[in-house]
N, C-alpha and C positions, 0 to 999 in steps of 0.2 A: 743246702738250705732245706730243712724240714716242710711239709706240708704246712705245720702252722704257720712258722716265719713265713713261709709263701704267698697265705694269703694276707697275714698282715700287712706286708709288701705291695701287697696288688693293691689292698684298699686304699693304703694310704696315698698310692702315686694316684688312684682316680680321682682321690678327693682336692688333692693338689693340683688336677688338671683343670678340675672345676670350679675350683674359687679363681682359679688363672681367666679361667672364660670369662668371671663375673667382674674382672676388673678391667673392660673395655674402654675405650674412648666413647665419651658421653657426648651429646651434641652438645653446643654455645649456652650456657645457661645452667651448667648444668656441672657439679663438681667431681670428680673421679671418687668421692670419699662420700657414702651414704651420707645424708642429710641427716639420722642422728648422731654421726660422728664428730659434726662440724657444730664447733663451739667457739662462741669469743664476741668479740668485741669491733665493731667497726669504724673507726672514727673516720667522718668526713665534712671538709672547713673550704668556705668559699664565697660564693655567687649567691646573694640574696636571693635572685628572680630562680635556683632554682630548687628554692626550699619544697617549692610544693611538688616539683615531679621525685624530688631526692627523699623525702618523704612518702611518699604514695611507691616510689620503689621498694624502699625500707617494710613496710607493711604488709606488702605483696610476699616479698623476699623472705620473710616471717613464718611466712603462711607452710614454709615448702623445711627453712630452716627455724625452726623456733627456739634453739637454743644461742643465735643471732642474735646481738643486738644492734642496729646503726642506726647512730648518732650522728644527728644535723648541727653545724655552728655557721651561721651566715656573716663570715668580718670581710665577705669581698672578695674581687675574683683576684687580683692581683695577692692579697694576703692569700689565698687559696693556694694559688700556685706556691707560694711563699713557703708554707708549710708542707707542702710533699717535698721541696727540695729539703729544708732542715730536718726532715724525718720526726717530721709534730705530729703528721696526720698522717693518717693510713690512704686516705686518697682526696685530693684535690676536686675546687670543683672552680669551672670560670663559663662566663657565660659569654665569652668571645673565644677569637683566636687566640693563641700564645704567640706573644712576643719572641723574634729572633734570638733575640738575649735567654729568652726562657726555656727553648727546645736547646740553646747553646750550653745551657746550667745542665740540661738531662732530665726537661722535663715531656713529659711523653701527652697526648690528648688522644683521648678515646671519645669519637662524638659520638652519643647517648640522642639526643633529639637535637632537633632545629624548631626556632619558635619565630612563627610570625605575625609580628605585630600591625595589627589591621585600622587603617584609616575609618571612620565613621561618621555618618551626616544623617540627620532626621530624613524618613522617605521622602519627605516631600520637596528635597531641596532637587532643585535639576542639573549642579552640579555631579560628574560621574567621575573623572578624572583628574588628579592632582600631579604637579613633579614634589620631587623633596625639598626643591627649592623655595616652591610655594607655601606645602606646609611648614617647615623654617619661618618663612613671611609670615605665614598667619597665626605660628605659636611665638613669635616673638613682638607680636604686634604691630609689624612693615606693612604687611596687610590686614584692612579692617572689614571689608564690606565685600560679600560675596561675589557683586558686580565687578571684582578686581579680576576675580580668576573666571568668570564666565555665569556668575550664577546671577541673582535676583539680587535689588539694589536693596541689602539688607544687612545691619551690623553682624559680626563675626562672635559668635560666644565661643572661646576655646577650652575647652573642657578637658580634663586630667585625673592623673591620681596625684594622692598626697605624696610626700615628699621623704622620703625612705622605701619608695614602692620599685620593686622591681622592674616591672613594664614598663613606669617614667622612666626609672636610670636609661634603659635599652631606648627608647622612644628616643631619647633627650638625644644619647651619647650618639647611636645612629644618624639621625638627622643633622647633627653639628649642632646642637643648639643647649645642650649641659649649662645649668643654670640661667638662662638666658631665659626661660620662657613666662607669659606672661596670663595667666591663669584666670578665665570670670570666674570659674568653682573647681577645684579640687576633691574625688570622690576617695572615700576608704576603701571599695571592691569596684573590680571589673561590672558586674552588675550594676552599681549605683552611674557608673559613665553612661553607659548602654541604657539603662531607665532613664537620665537627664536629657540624653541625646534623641530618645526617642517622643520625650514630649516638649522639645523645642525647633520651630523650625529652623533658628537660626544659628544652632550648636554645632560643633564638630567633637570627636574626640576617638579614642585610640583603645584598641582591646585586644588581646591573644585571641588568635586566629578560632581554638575550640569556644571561645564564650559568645562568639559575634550568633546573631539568631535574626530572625526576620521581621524583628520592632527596629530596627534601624538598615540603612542604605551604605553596605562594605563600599569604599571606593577604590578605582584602581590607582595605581600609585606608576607615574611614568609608562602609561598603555598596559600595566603588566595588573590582573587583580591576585588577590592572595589566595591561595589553593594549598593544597597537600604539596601538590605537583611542582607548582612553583617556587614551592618553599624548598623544598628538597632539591630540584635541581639550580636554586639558587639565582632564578630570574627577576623573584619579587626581591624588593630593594631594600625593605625596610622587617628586618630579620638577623638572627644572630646564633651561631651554635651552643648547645651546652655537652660541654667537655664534663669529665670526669680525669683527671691529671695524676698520672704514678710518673717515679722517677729512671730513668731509664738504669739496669744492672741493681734494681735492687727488688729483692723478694718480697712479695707479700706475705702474710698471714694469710693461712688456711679459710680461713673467714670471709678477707677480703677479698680476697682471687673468686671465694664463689660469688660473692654479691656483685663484683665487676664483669664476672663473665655473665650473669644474670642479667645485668641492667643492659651490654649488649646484643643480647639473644631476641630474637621473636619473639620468644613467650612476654617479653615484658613488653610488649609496642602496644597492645589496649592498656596496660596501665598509664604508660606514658600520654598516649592519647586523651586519656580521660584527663590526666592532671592537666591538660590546655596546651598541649607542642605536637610539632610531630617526631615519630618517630624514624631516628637515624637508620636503622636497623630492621627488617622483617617487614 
């Protein structure tokens, strides 16, 4: 081999060494394939309640892959799971556990956040403490008058959201009490509960755990109050996971595999934060 072939030789094996180097294992979040390489399309079908952090992920996720695009369809969490097994959707979304039957289908859950759902009373009540048994009573109307559960001899205003709302569904279905309950006023935002409940003393009503603020009185639910802390390790009661659902043996698109390992990475736990849960992850 001549001088010239020599150094052709040499250069080309250095340069081979070096894009070798450049394709390491990347931390969680984070795809092996440069973000302008990754292109496409993400479909994801599910759990109403978790339009807004699946969203606020989506946006983030944008930020870093912008030739991305993920797509939110909210028909439920069971249709969710429904759709990763028949291969409709690129990934599932449920805002509980998966049924026996469902991890038996090959359905796999990646929990993304845990959201909990916080009891609320005007400051002034001096009720502090409820079980789920009683709010039950009190959103179904068994109990009417604060004096039932320890408070002030004063009628009961139970206060909600409207009726396609995320937080009701979770409120309702957690407590046992799914179409059963019985509403003085029904709010369109978190904010409108939390504004009603803060200028009534005799209101109660229910918020994700980031909106609650210091115009109303969190209460603790069975000795336990709602925290980060509790929510995550799963002490407070009234709370629920939000999965993200692939099928077990089957590939994702390039796409999607980054926005799943994204959504459970660190980097993503302020956005999930902000969208009102906690984060699973980081």
């Amino acid at each position: 081999m001549n001088k010239k072939h020599l150094l052709a030789f040499f250069t080309a094996t250095v340069l081979l060494l070096t894009l070798a180097g450049c394709t390491g294992t990347k931390e969680p979040g984070e795809s092996n394939m440069p973000s302008a390489t990754v292109a496409g399309t993400v479909n994801t079908d599910g759990s109403t309640s978790m339009e807004k952090v699946v969203k606020a992920l989506g946006e983030a996720f944008s930020t870093e892959y912008p030739s991305v695009t993920v797509n939110y369809n909210g028909s439920g969490s069971g249709a969710g799971v429904e759709s990763v097994l028949n291969g409709s959707t690129d990934l599932g979304l449920a805002s509980r556990s998966l049924k026996e039957e469902e991890t038996a289908s090959g359905a796999v859950a990646h929990v993304v956040a845990l959201d909990g759902v916080v009891i609320v009373v005007n400051p002034e009540n001096t009720v502090s403490d409820l079980t789920v048994e009683q709010i039950a009573g009190i959103y179904t109307g068994e109990i009417k008058n604060w004096s039932e559960v320890g408070g002030a001899d004063m009628a009961i205003a139970a206060y909600g959201r409207e009726a396609g709302s995320g937080t009701r569904s979770a409120f309702e279905e957690i407590v046992g009490i799914k179409d059963a309950c019985r509403y003085a006023n029904e709010y369109s935002s978190t904010g409108d509960v939390i504004g009603a409940v803060s200028n009534n003393p005799n209101a109660i009503g229910y918020a994700s755990l980031a909106a609650v603020n210091d115009t109303v009185k969190a209460l603790k639910v069975g000795g336990v109050a709602c925290t980060e802390e509790t929510v995550r390790s799963g002490e407070y009661a009234i709370q629920r996971p939000f999965v993200i659902i692939t099928k077990e043996d089957v590939t994702l698109s390039t796409a999607a595999e980054a926005f799943l390992s994204y959504a459970l990475s660190a980097e993503a736990a302020p956005v999930i934060t902000a969208a009102g849960v906690v984060p699973a992850n980081g």
